[in-house]
ZASE-600186 format. One line per 8 residues: number of its first residue (from 0); for each residue y, x, z of N, C-alpha, C. Coordinates in steps of 0.05 Angstrom, whole numbers. Example, Ala and Ser with C-alpha at 12.3 -4.5 7.8 and 13.67 -1.06 7.14 Angstrom:
0) -114:264:156:-90:246:156:-66:264:156  -45:257:142:-21:273:143:1:258:157
END
This chain:
0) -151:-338:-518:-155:-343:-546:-144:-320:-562  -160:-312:-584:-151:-294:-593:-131:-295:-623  -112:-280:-624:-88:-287:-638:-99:-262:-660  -89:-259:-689:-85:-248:-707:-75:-223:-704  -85:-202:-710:-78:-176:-716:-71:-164:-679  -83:-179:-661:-98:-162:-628:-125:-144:-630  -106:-122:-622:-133:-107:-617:-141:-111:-594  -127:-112:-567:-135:-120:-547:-132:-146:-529
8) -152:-155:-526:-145:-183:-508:-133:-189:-491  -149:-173:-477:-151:-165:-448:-137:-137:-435  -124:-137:-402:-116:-119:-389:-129:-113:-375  -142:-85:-364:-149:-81:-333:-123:-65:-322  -110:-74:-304:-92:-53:-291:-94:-44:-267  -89:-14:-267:-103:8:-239:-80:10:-231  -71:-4:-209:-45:3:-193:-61:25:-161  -60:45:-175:-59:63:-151:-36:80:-140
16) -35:71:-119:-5:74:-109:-6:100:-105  31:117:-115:36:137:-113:19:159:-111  -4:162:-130:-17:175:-131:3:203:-155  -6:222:-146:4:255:-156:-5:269:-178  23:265:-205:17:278:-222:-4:309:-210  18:332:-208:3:353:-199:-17:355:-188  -34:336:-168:-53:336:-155:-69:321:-171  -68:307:-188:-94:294:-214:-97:307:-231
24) -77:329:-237:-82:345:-254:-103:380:-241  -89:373:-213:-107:398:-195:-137:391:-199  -134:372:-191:-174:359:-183:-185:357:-209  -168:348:-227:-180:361:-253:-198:376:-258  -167:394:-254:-187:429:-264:-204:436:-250  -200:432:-222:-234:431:-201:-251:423:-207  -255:408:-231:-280:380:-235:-287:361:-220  -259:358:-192:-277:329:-181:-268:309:-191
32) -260:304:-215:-247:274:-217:-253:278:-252  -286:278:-253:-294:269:-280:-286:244:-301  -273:221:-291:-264:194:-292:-243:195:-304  -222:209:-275:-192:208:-283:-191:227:-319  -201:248:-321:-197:266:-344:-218:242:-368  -233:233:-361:-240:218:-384:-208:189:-389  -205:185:-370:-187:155:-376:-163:174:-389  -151:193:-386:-130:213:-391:-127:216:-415
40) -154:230:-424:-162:246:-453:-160:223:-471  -174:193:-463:-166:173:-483:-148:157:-474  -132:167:-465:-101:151:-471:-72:161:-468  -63:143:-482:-20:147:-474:-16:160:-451  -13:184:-449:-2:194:-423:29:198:-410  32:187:-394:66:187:-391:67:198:-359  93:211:-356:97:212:-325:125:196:-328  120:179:-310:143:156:-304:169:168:-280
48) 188:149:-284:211:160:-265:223:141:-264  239:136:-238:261:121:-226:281:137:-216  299:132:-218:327:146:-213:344:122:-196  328:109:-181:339:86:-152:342:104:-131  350:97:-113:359:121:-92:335:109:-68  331:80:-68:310:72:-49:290:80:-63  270:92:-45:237:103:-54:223:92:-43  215:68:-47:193:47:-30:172:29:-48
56) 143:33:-45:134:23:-67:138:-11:-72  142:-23:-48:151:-49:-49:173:-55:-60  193:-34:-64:220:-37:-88:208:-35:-129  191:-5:-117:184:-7:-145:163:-15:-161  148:-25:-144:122:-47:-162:139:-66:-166  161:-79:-160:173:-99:-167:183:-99:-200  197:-66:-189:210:-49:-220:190:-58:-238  164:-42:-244:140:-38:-255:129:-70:-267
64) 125:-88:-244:120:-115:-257:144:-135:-272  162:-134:-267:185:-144:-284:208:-135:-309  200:-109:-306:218:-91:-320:243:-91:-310  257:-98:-293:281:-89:-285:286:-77:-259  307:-67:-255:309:-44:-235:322:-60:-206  317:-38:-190:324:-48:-162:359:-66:-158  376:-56:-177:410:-64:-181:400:-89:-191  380:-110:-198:375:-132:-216:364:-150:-202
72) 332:-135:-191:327:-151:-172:320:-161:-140  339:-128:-138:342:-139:-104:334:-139:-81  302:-137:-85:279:-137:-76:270:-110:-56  283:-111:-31:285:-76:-11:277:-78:14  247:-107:17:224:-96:39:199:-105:27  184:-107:47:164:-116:44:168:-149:49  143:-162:41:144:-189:43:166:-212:35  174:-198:23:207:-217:1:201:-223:-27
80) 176:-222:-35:163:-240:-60:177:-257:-62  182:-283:-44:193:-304:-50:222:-307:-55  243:-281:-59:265:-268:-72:262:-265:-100  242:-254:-106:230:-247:-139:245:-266:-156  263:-262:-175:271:-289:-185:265:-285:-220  258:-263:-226:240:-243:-255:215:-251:-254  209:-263:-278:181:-262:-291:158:-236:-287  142:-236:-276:132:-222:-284:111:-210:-306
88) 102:-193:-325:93:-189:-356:68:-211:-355  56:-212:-337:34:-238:-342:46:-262:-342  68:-265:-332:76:-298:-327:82:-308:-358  88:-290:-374:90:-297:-403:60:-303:-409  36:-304:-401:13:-315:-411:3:-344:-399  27:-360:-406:25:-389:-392:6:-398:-395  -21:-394:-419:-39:-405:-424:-72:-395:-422  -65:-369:-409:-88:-363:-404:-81:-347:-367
96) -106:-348:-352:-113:-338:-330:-109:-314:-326  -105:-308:-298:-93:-273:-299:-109:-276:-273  -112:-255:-266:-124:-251:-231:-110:-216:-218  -109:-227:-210:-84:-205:-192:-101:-206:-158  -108:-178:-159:-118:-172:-126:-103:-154:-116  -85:-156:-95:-66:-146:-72:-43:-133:-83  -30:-141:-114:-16:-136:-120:10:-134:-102  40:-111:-100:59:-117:-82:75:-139:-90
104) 85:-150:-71:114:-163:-77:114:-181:-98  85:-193:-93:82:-216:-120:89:-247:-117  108:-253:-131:109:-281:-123:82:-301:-146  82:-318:-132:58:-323:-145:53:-350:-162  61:-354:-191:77:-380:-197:48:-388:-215  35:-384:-220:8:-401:-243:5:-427:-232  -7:-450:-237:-24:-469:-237:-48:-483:-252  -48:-461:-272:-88:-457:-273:-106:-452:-263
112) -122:-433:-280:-145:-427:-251:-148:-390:-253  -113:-387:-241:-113:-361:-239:-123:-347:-213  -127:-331:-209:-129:-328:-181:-100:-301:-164  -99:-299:-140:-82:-294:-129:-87:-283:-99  -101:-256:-90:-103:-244:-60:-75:-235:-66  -51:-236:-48:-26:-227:-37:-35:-203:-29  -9:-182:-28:-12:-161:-10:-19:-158:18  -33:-144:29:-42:-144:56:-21:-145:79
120) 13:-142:70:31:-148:83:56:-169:75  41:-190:57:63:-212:51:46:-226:70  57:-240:82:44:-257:107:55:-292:98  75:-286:86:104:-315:73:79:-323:42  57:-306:37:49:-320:6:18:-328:11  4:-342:-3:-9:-359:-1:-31:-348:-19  -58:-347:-15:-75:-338:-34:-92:-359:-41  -98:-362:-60:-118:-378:-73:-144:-391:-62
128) -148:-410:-55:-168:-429:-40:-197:-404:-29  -205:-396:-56:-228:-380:-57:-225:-350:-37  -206:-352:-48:-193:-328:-33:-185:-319:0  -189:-331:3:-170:-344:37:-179:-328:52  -210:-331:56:-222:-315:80:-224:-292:74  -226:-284:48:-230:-246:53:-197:-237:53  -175:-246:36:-144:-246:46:-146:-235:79  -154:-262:97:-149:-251:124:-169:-234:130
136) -190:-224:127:-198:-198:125:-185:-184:129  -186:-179:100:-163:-160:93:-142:-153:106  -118:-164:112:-97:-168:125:-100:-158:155  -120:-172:171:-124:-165:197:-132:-138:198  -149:-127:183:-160:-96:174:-141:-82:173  -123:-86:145:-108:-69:143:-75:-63:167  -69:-89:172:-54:-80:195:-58:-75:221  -82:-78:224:-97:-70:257:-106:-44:256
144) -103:-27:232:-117:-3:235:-108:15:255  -84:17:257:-69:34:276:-64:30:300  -70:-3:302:-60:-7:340:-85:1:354  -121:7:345:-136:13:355:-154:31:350  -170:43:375:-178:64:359:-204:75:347  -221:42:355:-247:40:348:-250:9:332  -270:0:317:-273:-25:309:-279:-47:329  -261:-62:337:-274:-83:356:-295:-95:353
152) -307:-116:361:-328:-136:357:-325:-156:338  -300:-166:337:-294:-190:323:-285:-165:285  -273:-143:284:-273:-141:262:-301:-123:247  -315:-120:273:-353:-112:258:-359:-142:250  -367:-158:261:-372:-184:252:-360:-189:227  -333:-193:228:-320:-203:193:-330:-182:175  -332:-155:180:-340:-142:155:-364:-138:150  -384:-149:167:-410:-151:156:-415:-181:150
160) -393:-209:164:-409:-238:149:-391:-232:124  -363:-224:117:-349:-230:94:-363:-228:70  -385:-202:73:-393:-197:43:-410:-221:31  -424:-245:52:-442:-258:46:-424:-280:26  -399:-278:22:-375:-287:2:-383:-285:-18  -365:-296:-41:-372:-292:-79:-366:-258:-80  -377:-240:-94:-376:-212:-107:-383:-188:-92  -381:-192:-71:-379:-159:-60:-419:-157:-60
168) -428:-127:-67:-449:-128:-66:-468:-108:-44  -490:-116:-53:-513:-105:-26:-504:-77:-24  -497:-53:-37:-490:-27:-33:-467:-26:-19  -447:-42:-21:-419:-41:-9:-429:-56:17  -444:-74:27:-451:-74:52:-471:-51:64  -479:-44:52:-491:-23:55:-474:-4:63  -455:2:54:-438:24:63:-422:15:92  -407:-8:98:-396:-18:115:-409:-13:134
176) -438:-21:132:-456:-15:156:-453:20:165  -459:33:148:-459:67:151:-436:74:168  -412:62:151:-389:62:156:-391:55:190  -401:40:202:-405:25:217:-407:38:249  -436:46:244:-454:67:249:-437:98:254  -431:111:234:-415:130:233:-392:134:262  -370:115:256:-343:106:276:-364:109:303  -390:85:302:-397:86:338:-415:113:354
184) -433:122:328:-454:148:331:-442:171:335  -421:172:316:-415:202:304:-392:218:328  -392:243:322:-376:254:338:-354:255:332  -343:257:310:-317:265:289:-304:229:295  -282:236:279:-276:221:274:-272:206:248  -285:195:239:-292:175:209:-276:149:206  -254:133:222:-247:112:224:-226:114:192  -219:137:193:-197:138:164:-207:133:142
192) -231:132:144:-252:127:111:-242:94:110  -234:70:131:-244:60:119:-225:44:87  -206:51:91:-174:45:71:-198:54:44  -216:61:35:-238:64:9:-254:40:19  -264:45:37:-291:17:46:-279:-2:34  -249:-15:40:-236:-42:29:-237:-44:2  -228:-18:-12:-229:-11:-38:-257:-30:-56  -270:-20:-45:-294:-27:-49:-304:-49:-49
200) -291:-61:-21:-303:-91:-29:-281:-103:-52  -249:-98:-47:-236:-107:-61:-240:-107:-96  -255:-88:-99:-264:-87:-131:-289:-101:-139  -302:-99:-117:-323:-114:-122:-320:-147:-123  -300:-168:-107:-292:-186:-116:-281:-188:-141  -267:-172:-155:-249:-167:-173:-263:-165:-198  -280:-153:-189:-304:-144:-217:-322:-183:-221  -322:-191:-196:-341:-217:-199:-313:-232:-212
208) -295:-233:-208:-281:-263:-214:-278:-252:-253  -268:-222:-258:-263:-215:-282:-281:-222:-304  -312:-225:-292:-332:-233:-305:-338:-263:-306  -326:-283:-292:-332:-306:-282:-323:-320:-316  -328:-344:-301:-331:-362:-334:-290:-371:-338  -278:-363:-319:-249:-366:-319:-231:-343:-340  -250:-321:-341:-247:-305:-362:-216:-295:-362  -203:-285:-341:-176:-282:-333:-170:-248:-357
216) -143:-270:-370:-140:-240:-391:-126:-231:-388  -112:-216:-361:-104:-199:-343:-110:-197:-324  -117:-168:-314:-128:-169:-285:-116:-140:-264  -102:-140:-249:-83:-129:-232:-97:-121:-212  -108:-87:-205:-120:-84:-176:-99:-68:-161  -91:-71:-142:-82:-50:-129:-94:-33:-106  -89:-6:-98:-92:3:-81:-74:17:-65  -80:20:-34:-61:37:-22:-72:61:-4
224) -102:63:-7:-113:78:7:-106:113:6  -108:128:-26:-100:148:-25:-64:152:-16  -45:141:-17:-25:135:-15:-23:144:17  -41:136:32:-41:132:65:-44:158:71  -64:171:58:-84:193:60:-64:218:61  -43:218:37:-25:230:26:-1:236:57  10:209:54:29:212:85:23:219:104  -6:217:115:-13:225:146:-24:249:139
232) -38:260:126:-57:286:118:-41:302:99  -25:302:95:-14:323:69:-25:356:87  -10:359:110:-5:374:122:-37:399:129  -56:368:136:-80:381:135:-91:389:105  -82:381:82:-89:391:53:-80:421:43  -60:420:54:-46:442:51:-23:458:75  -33:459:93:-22:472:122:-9:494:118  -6:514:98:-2:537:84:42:521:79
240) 43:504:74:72:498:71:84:489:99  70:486:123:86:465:140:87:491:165  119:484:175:116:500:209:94:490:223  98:470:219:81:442:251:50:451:231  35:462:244:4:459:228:-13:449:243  -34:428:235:-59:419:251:-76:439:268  -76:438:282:-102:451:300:-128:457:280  -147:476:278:-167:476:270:-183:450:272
248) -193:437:301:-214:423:294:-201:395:279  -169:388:281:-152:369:262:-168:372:225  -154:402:223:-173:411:189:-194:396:190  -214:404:212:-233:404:204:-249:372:196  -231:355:217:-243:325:208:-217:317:179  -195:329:183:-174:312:160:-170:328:132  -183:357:131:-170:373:110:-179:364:84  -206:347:85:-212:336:56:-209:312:45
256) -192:298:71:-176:265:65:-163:261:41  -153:275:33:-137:268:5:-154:281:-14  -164:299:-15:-184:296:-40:-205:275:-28  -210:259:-18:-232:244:-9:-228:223:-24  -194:208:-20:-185:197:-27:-179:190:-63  -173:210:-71:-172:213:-107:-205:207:-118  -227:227:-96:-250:215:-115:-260:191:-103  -251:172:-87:-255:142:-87:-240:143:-104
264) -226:142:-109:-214:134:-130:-232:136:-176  -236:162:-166:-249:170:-191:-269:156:-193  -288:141:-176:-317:122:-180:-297:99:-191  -275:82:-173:-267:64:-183:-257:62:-209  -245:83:-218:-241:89:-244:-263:85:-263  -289:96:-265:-308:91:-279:-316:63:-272  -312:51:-253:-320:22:-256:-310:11:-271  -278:9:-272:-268:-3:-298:-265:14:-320
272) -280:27:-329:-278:28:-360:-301:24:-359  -318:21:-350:-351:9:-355:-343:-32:-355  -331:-34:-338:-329:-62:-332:-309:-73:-367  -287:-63:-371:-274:-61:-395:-286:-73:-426  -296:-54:-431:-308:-48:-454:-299:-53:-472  -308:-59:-505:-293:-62:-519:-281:-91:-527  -247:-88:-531:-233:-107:-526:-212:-105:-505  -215:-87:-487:-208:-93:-463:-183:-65:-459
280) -163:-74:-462:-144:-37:-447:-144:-32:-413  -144:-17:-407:-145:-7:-385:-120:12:-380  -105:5:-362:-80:29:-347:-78:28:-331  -71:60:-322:-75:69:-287:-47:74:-287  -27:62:-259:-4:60:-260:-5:62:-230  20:83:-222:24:101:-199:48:85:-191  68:77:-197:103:70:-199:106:97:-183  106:112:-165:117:131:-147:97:149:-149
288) 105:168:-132:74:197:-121:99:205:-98  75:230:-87:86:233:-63:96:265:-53  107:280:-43:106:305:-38:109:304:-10  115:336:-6:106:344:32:128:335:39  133:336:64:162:324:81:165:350:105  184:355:103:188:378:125:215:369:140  223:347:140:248:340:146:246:336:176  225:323:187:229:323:223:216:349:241
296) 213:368:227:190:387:238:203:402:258  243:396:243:260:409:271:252:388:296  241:364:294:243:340:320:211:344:325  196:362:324:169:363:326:155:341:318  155:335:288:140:328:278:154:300:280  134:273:260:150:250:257:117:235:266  109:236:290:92:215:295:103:191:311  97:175:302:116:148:312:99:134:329
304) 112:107:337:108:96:358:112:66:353  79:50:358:86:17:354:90:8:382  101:-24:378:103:-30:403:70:-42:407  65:-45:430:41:-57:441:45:-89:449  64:-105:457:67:-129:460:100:-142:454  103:-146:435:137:-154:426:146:-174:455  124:-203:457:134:-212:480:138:-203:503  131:-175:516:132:-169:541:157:-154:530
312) 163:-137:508:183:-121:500:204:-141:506  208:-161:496:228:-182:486:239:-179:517  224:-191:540:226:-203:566:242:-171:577  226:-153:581:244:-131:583:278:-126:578  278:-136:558:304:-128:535:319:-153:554  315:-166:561:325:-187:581:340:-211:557  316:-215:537:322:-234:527:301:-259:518  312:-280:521:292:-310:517:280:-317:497
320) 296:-308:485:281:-306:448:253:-307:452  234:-316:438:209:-319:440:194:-312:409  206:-287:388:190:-279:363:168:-276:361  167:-276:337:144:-285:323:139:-257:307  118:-235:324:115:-209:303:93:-212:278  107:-196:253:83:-189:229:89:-165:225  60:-152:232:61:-123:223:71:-120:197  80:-91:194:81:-85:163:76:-47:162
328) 83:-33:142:70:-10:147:79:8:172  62:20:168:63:42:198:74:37:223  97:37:228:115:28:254:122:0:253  134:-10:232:146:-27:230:137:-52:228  156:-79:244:143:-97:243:161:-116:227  159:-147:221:186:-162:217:185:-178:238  209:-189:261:208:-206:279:233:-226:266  215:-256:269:223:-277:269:227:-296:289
336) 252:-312:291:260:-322:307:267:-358:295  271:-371:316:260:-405:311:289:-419:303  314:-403:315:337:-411:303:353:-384:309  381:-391:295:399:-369:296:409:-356:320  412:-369:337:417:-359:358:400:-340:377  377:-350:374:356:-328:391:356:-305:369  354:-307:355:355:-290:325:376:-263:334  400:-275:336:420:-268:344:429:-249:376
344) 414:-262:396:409:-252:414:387:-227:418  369:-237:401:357:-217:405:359:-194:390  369:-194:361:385:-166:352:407:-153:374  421:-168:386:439:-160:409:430:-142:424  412:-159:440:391:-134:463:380:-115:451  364:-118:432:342:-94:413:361:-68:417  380:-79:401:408:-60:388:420:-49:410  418:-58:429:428:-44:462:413:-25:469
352) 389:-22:461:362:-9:485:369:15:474  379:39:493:377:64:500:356:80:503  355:111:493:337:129:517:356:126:539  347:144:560:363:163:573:381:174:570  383:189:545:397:209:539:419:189:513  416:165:508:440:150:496:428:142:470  409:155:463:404:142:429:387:117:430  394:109:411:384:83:405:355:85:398
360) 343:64:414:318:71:409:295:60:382  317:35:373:305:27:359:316:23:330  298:29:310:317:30:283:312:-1:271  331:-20:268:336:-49:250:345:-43:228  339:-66:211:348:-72:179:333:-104:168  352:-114:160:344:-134:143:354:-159:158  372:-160:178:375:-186:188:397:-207:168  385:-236:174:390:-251:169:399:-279:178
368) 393:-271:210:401:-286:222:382:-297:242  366:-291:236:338:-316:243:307:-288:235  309:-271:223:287:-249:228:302:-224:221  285:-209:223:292:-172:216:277:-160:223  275:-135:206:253:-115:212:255:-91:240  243:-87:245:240:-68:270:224:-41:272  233:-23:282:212:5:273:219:15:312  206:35:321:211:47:342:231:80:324
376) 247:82:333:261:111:327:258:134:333  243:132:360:235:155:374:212:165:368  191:197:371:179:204:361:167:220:390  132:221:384:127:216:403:132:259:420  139:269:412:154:298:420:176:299:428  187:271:432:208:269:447:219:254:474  181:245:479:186:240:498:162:242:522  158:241:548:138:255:562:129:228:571
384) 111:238:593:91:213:614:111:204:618  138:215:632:154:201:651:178:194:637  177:185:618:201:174:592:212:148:601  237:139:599:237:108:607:266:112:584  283:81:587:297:73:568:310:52:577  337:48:574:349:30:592:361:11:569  358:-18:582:362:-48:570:395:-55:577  404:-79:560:428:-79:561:443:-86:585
392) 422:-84:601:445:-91:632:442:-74:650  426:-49:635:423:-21:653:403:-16:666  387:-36:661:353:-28:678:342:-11:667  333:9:679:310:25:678:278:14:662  268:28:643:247:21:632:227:38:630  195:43:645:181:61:631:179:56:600  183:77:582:176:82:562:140:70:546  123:83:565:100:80:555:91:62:557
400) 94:41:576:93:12:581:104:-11:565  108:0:546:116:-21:515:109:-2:490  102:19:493:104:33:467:64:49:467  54:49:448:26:66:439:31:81:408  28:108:411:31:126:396:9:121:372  23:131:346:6:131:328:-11:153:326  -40:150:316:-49:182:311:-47:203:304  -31:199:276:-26:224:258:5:227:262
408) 6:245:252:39:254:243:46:249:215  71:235:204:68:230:171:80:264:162  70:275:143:74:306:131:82:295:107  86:268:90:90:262:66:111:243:60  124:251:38:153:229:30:146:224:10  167:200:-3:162:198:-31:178:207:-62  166:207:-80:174:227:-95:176:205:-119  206:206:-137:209:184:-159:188:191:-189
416) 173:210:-186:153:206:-217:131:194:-206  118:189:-225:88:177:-226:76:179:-253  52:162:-251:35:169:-273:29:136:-285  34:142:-309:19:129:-339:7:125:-352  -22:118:-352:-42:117:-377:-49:94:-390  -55:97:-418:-62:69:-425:-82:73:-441  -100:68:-438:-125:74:-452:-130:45:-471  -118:43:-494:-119:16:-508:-135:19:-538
424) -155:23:-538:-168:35:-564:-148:48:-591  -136:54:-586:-119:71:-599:-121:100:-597  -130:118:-620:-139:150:-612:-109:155:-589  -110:170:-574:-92:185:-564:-85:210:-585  -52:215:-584:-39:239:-596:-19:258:-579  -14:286:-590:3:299:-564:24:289:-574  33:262:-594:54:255:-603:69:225:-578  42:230:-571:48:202:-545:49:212:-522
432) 41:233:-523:39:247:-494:72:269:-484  92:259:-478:116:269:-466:105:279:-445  123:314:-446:121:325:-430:139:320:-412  147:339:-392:168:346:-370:200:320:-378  208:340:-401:229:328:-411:235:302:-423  200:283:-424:205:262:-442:191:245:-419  199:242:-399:195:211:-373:197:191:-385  179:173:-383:184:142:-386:196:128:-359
440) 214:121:-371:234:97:-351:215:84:-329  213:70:-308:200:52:-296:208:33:-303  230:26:-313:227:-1:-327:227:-10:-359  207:7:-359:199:9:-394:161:9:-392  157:8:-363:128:8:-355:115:-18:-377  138:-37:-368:123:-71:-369:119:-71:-400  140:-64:-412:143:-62:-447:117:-52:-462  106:-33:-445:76:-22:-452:56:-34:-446
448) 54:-40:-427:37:-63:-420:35:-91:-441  54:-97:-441:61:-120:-468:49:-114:-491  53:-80:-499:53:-74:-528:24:-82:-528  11:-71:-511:-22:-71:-508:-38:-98:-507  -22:-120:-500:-29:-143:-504:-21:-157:-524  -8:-137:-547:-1:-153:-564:18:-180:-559  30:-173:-548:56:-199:-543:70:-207:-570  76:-229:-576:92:-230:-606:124:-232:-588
456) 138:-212:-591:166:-219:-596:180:-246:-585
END
């Protein structure tokens, strides 16, 4: 409903994760990102900053949606939404519908007819009736990408019946198929495109419900595709900074991944300001960006290592415990346990397992008693065919017989600025546009967002 002296009703918000001042301003001046320089030119431009010492976007989309900072609310993995104890800037619109697709670290409190896809790694939150089957999509997609190294059968099937769902359209199956095709025909390797393919359907739901007769007057997209592109490929973008450099024929399938990445991005961008229109503000919001990482290149490189079966790992480790794995990004998983004591036991053993040579093999955080997160520590240049690792009562372990290497090497860290726009029918001025010296807070994000919706006080 519209209130007195609103210019705008409505939000679209572009959560593209840690996407790069310098590098949106590079592709710019190249001309491939016709979109981004139009959403730019008409609006508030800010480069944002956090001064938290954790750099995780699951800390600071939290920042970003509640306005307060990591010392407030606490919030330092993935899948701990249900910690969130801050409003977030839509939750103040008790009376009208919001729709939020894969937003992070969202807890999810409406009981209208808002809608709600969870992040592809809260596994603890619940998506909205309508929602359900492309959620697990989604989810299975995005965390299966790395344990394999072709599309199985069962996830060709879901991505060609899913689209027959509410929104996604004939061109975006259209592409899935190519997509498809490509991965089984082609010689190269194409499997990394598909973190845009999702994009795609994900907007395309997004675009159907925004239009729907529920008329949701906020609407939240996120992405994490360029983000991915950034950490595994930096190296092939720019090989010219790193000791460790890709092989030629590496360039040659990864060197245009991250610009690939920004101009998926730049179509999606013109979708919503076409989808928008007038009435409607639109802002593209980064919370983070990313720069090169040269920090393991003394350990040859930082390609990591998932486990391949937690229960055979577990039995190894010579413990009874029987967890319960959920992927989460790259290496890391969270393992859950049925009471405290196996919980307990089995941080025991984990925390025991050796190389050879004495280091611990595995990096923990987050226990509670009953789950905790898990990463492998070792990298795969540090260890050969004939690697093993000894359990807490001194057995001998092949190495490779619990562990499968990831593909890439990550070349990228994260970096506390990001980017700002708010395109809210308001001319833009260089009086709004802070340079270097004039950062907007990350938790002064939400306040703008507000202003744009005209919030009363």
């Amino acid at each position: 409903m519209a209130r007195p002296g609103q210019s705008n009703q409505r939000l679209i918000l572009l959560e593209l994760n840690e996407l790069c001042p310098p590098l949106v301003e590079q592709f710019i001046g190249e001309g491939l990102l016709p979109n981004f320089k139009r959403l730019r030119d008409a609006s508030q431009t800010f480069v944002t900053h956090t001064s938290e010492e954790m750099l995780e976007p699951w800390i600071q989309w939290v920042t970003v949606h509640t306005g307060v900072p990591l010392s407030e609310h606490g919030i330092k993995d993935l899948d701990e939404a249900e910690k969130v104890k801050h409003n977030a800037f839509w939750d103040v619109l008790d009376k009208d519908n919001v729709l939020l697709m894969s937003p992070m670290n969202v807890k999810f409190r409406r009981c209208n007819q808002s809608l709600f896809l969870p992040d592809p790694w809260a596994a603890s939150q619940v998506p909205s009736a309508e929602l359900e089957p492309f959620y697990k999509f989604i989810r299975a997609a995005v965390n299966n990408h790395a344990r394999t190294d072709h599309l199985d059968l069962k996830d060709a099937a879901g991505a060609v019946l899913f689209p027959l769902g509410p929104g996604v359209t004939l061109d975006t199956v259209a592409a899935a198929l190519r997509q498809l095709f490509a991965e089984r025909l082609g010689r190269g390797d194409v499997k990394w495109r598909r973190a845009t393919l999702l994009d795609r359907m994900l907007w395309d739901v997004f675009e159907y419900f925004w239009r729907s007769p529920r008329l949701p007057r906020v609407g939240v997209f996120f992405s994490n595709a360029t983000a991915h592109y950034q950490h595994k490929y930096w190296s092939h973008h720019d090989p010219s900074q790193f000791t460790l450099k890709p092989d030629a024929a590496a360039l040659e399938t990864y060197g245009d991944a991250i610009r690939f990445g920004y101009q998926a991005h730049d179509r999606l961008i013109a979708r919503a300001m076409s989808l928008a229109g007038k009435g409607t503000a639109v802002a593209l919001c980064t919370a983070l960006s990313q720069q090169p990482m040269f920090d393991y290149e003394v350990r040859g490189g930082k390609q990591m290592f998932l486990v391949k079966d937690f229960a055979a790992l577990l039995t190894a480790l010579g413990t009874l415990a029987t967890g319960r794995a959920e992927a989460l990004m790259a290496e890391e998983s969270w393992l859950h346990f049925d009471t405290k004591s196996e919980g307990a036991d089995a941080y025991e053993k984990i925390s025991a397992a050796k190389t050879a040579d004495g280091r611990a093999i595995f990096k923990l955080r987050g226990f509670d008693g009953q789950s905790f997160i898990i990463g492998c520590a070792v990298f795969s240049s540090e260890v050969d065919a004939h690697a093993t690792f000894v359990n807490s009562m001194g057995a001998s372990i092949p190495f490779y017989a619990h562990f499968l290497p990831m593909g890439t090497v990550t070349t990228a860290k994260h970096h506390p600025d990001g980017i700002f726009w708010m395109m809210s029918g308001r001319p833009a001025s260089a009086a709004t546009r802070p340079g270097p010296a004039g950062k907007l807070p990350l938790t002064q994000v939400r306040s703008k967002l507000e202003q744009a919706l005209a919030f009363e006080a």
